[in-house]
N, C-alpha and C positions, 0 to 999 in steps of 0.2 A: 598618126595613131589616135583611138580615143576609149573612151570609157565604155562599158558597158553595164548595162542597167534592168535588173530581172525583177519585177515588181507582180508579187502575188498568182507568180505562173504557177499553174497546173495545167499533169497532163496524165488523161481521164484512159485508158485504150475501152478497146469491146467488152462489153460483161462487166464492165463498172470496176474495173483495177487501176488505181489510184497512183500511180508508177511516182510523181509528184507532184507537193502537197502545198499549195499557199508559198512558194522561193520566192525569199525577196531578199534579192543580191545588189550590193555597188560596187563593181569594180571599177577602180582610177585608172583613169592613164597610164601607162605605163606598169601597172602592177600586177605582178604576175602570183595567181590567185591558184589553190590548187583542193580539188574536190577527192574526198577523198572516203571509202567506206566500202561495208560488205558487197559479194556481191547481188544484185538486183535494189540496192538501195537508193537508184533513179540516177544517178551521176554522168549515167552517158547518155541517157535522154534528154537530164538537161544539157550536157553539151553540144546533142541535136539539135534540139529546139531553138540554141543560139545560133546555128549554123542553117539551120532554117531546112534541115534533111530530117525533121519531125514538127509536124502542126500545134500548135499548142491548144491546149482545153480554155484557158481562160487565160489573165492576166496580160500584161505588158514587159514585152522586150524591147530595148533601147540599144541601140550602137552608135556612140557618138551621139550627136542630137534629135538621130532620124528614128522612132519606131518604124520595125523591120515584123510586127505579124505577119503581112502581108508582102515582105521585100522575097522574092525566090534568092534562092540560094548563090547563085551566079552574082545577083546585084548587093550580097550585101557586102563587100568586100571586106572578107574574112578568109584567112586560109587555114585548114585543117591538116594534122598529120593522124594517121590512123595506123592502129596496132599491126595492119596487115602490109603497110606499106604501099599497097595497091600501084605497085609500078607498071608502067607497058612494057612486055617483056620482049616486043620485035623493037623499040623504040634505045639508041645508046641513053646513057646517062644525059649525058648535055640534051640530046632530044625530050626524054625526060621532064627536064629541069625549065625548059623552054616551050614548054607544048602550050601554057596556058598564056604565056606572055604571045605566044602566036596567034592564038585564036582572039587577045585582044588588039592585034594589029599594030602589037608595038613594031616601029623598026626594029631591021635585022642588027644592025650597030647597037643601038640601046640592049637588044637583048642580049646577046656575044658578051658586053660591059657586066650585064647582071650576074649573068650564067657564070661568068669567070669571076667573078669578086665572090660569088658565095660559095662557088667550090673551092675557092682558095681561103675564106674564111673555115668552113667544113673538111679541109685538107685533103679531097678531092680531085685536084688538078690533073692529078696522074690517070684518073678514074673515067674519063670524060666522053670516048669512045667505046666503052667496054659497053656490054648490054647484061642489063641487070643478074640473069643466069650466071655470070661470071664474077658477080659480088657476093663477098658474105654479109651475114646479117645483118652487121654491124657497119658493114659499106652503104646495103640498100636502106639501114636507117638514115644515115648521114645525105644521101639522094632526095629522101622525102621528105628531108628538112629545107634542104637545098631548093627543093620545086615550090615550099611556099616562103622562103625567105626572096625569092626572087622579085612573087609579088608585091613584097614590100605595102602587105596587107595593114587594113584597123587593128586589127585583131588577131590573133594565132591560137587556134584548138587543137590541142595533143586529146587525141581519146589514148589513153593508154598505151604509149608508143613503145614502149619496153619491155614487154611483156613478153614480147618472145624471141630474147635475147639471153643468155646463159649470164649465170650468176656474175661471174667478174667482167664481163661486156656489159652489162646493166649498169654497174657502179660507174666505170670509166664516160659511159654516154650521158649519165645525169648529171655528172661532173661539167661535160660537154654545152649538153641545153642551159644549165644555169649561167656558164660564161657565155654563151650567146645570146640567154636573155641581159646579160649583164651589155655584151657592147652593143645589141640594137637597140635597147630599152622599148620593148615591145609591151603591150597589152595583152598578158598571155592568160587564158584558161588553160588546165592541165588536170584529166580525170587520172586514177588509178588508185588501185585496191590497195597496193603496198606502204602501208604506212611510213616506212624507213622514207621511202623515196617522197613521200609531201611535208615529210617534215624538215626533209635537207633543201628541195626544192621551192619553196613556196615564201615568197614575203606575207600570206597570208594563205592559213587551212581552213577548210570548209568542212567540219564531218558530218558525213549523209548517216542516215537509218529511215529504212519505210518512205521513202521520197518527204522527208524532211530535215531540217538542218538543225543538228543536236548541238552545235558550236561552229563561231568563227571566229578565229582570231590569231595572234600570232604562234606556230609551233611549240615555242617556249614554255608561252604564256597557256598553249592548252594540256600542255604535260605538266604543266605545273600546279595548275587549277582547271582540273576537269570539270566539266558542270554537274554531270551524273555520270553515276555506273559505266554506263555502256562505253561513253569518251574516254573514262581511265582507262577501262580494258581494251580500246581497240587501239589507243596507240602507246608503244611501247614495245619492244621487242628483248629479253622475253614479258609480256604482260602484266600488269598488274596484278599483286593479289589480293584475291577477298577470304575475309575471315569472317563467317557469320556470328554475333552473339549480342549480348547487352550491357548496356551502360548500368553501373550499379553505386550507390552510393552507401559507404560504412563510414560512418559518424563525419559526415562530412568530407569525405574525400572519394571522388567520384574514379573507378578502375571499370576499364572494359572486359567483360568476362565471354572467353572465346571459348569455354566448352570443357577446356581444357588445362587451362592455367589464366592465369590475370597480368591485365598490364595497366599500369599506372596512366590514368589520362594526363597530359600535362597541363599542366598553373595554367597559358596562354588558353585553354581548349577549352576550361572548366563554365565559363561563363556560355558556351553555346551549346553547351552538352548537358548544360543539369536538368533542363525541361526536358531529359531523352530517360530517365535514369527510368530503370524498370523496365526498360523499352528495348526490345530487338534493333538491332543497328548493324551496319556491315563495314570492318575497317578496310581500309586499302593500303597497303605499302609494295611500293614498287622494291623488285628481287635487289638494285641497288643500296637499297637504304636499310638492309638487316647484312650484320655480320656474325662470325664468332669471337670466341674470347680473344683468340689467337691474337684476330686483326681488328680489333675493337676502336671503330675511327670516333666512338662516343658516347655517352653514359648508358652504362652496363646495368642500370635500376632497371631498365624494361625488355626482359629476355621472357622466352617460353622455353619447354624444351622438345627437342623434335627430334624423330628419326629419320636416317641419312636413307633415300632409296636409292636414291641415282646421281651419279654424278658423270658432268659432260664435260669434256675437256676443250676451254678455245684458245689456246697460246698461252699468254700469261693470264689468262682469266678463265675460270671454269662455272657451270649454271647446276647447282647443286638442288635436288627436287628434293623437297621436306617432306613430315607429315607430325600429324597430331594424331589422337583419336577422334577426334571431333574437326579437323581436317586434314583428306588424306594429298594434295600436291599443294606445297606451297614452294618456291622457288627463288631460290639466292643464287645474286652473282658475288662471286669469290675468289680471293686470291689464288692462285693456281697452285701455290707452293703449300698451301696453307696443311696440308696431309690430307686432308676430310676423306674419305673413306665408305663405301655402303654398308649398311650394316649397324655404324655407331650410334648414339646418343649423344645430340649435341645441342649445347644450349646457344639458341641465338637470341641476337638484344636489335631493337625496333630504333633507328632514329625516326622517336616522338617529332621531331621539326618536319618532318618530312613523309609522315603518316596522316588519311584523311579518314573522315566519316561519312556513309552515306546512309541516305534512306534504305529502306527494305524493297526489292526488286532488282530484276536486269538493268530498269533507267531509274533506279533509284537515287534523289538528288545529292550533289557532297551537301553536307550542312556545315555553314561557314562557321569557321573557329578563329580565333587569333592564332591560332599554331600553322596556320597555313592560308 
């Protein structure tokens, strides 16, 4: 295995579209690294360009020790799995899974060894003769993992391998990739729009916008402290909210005024917020961190009150859609039992610890507090 190394690539197409913008990436050994954002946000180009099935505009790419600009794609030994699977469909599975190990002249014995140790890791075995027409989706994804684990590649590139897999075969497969990057300890890249899936997936996320990187770093760590706007809102399910208004300060005690009603900035936040005061601001609290009276898991000082539009039901938990006058969706998740109802008036309360501020705009910055 080795590292990989994206230092100030871009990449330019016809008519001067800018797909991306100055990447500069270190992936370690072994650390499986996961790109992740809207779509057209350059994620799968750059994962071309590491795989060398797109030319790069400028900068340097590394695999291991070797800059690979110039390596074609056969030499850089990386192997790719792709959203379409792209199997031979006259070819059985084990054919498949062995087509590349042939054309490198490995022996028939070595290969037989491989084919069979990763179909039996991929739980395959039974699968081996059939031709692909006779697998489900969920078969021929485990094939096309199968055909590059064999190579026992530097590197391994998922362009978005799950994508066209139904909702509950999706979860059980990413379950899958992650224990098999767990026992090969691979060097893995991993594109995909789905936020749930990079942030269960990835010892480290990458989020793209406009072919540049708005944040890296650990899943946790970037739900936890987004750096701007756009990072709260894209991961999260269901998303971040934003509430526009201003910081205001009455004889010294500074409350955020949303339009509609006020909430108490907290002690910990005061000191990075009072040069805001007068100032349009936009708060964020995640649907988790507001509740009602009912099930009030923390200090009831900081509620609004809002009207019930919708409410969604998921098991024991249900996503309850607010509003204000001054804004009309804001979104709680809530106890299922809790009654809530369309129609009511109900006051919900903010955990202050776990609300942010940001600049004014779509990538407007958080502005650092001690409350968060």
């Amino acid at each position: 295995m080795a590292g990989v190394i994206l230092k100030d690539v871009c990449k330019i197409f016809d008519g001067g579209v800018r797909a991306v913008d100055n990447f500069t990436l270190d992936i370690q050994d072994r650390e499986f690294v996961v790109l992740v954002g809207p779509s057209g946000c350059g994620k799968s180009t750059t994962l071309r360009m590491v795989a060398g099935l797109e030319e790069i505009s400028s900068g340097t790419i590394t695999i291991g020790d070797k800059v690979v600009n110039d390596v074609p794609p056969k030499d850089r030994d990386i192997a790719m799995v792709f959203q379409s699977y792209a199997l031979y469909p006259h070819m059985s599975v084990y054919e498949n899974m062995a087509f590349a190990l042939k054309l490198r002249k490995i022996p028939k014995t070595a290969i037989e060894e491989k084919v069979k140790h990763a179909a039996k890791v991929l739980m395959i075995e039974h699968l081996l003769e059939r031709k692909p027409k006779a697998l489900s989706g969920g078969q021929r994804q485990r094939v096309a993992l199968g055909r590059a684990i064999v190579r026992d590649p530097k590197c391994f590139l998922f362009d978005e391998p799950l994508s066209n897999l139904d909702a509950k075969l999706r979860v059980e497969m990413r379950a899958e990739i992650k224990q098999l990057h767990m026992g090969l300890n691979a060097t893995t890249m991993y594109v995909t729009h789905d936020q749930e899936e990079a942030m269960t997936l990835g010892d480290r996320v990458v989020v793209m916008k406009d072919g540049l990187i708005q944040q890296s770093g650990g899943a946790l760590e970037i739900y936890q402290r987004p750096v701007n706007r756009f990072v709260a809102g894209f991961l999260g399910s269901p998303p971040m909210n934003f509430l526009s208004g201003k910081i205001i300060d009455e004889g010294g005690a500074l409350w955020f005024d949303e339009g509609s009603g006020k909430l108490p900035v907290p002690p910990s936040a005061k000191s990075g917020l009072a040069a805001y005061a007068g100032k349009p601001l936009v708060l964020g609290v995640r649907p988790e961190a507001l509740c009602d009276a009912q099930h009030a898991r923390f200090s009831t000082e900081a509620g609004l009150d809002f009207r019930v539009m919708l409410v969604q039901p998921l098991g024991d938990k249900m996503d309850v859609t607010l509003a204000t006058d001054a804004h009309p969706r804001v979104v709680a998740h809530l106890d299922a039992f809790s009654g809530v109802q369309a129609g009511q008036t109900l006051r919900m309360f903010f955990d202050l610890s776990r609300v942010h501020f940001f600049e004014p705009g779509d990538e407007g910055k958080r502005i650092a507090t001690g409350a968060n």
